[in-house]
C-alpha positions, 0 to 999 in steps of 0.5 A: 457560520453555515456553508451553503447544502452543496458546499457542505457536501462537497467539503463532506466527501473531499473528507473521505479522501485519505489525509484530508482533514477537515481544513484541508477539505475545505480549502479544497473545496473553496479551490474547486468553487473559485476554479473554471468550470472546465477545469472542474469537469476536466478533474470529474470526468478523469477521475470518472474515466480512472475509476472505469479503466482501472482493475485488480491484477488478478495475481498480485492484485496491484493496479492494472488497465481493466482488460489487461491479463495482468499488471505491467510487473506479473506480465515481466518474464524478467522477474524472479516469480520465486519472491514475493514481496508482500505490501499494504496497498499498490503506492508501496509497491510503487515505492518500492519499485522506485528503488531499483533493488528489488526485482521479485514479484508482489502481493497488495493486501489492500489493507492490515489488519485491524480488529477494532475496525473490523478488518480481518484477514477475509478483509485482505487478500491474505486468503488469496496470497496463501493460495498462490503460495500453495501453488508456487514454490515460493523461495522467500516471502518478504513482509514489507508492512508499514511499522504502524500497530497494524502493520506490525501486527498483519506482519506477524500473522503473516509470519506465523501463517507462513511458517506453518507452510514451511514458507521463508519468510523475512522482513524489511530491514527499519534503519535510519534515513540516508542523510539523517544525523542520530540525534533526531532519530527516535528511540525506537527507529535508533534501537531498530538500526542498532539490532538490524545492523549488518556486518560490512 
């Protein structure tokens, strides 16, 4: 069945957005289609408006109100400059922050690296955050990536680049979830646990 030229746009673009599938881009848009015309200019207008006031952070280069000198982490006196947590994109910061455990400064690459989609480190911010290492005096780079191929990779180019700069490095710690039982864990987060264990 062909949908109507704009239906078929709209399901087009809501695919772009990242985890939205083609079924899901569609039930979006159908949602979009039945809902009232306000609620419809309402979501616009704020994605609009979100688009308009929100900026890089010059630093860390996660999200801040465009005008702002800094984001709400880089202007905290109270955090420890001499660490620096390195993440893919602004929502793990925001994970990581949910935490509670770390109290350090970060750095958002936008992205990992992967050459078979052209994303190299000029791609990133991997230029900029080894400029503000040269400039700081940095006394541990942690490397908090996803553990996807890229991610892994874009941890040990990140490793190999700062031990050229006499720059410690560590990197997240991968274990088993809290409340997860063994038998369901997989046989690589099972083997990273066991090699990452701690002494208690």
């Amino acid at each position: 069945m062909r949908f109507p030229p704009a239906l078929d746009a709209l399901i087009r673009e809501l695919g772009r957005l990242p985890g939205i599938g083609p079924k899901s881009a569609q039930r979006l848009a159908f949602h979009l289609f039945h809902a009232p015309a306000e609620q419809v200019d309402t979501l616009a207008e704020t994605i609009r408006s979100a688009k308009a006031a929100l900026d890089r952070c010059p630093t860390c280069f996660g999200v801040m109100s465009r005008g702002d000198d800094a984001c709400h982490v880089c202007s905290d006196a109270g955090r420890d400059a001499s660490s620096v947590c390195v993440v893919e994109q602004p929502a793990d910061l925001l994970a990581i922050e949910r935490s509670g455990e770390y109290r350090g400064s970060y750095h958002v690459l936008h992205g990992a690296l992967s050459p078979m989609h052209g994303v190299g480190p000029d791609q990133l911010t991997i230029p900029a955050l080894l400029e503000r290492l040269d400039r700081s005096e940095a006394s541990e780079v942690i490397l908090a990536t996803s553990t996807t191929v890229e991610g892994e990779a874009t941890a040990m180019y990140l490793a190999r680049a700062l031990a050229e700069r006499g720059v410690p490095v560590s990197r997240i710690a991968y274990g088993l979830p809290v409340g997860g039982d063994l038998e369901y864990a997989d046989e690589v987060t099972l083997g990273r646990a066991i090699t990452h264990r701690r002494r208690l």
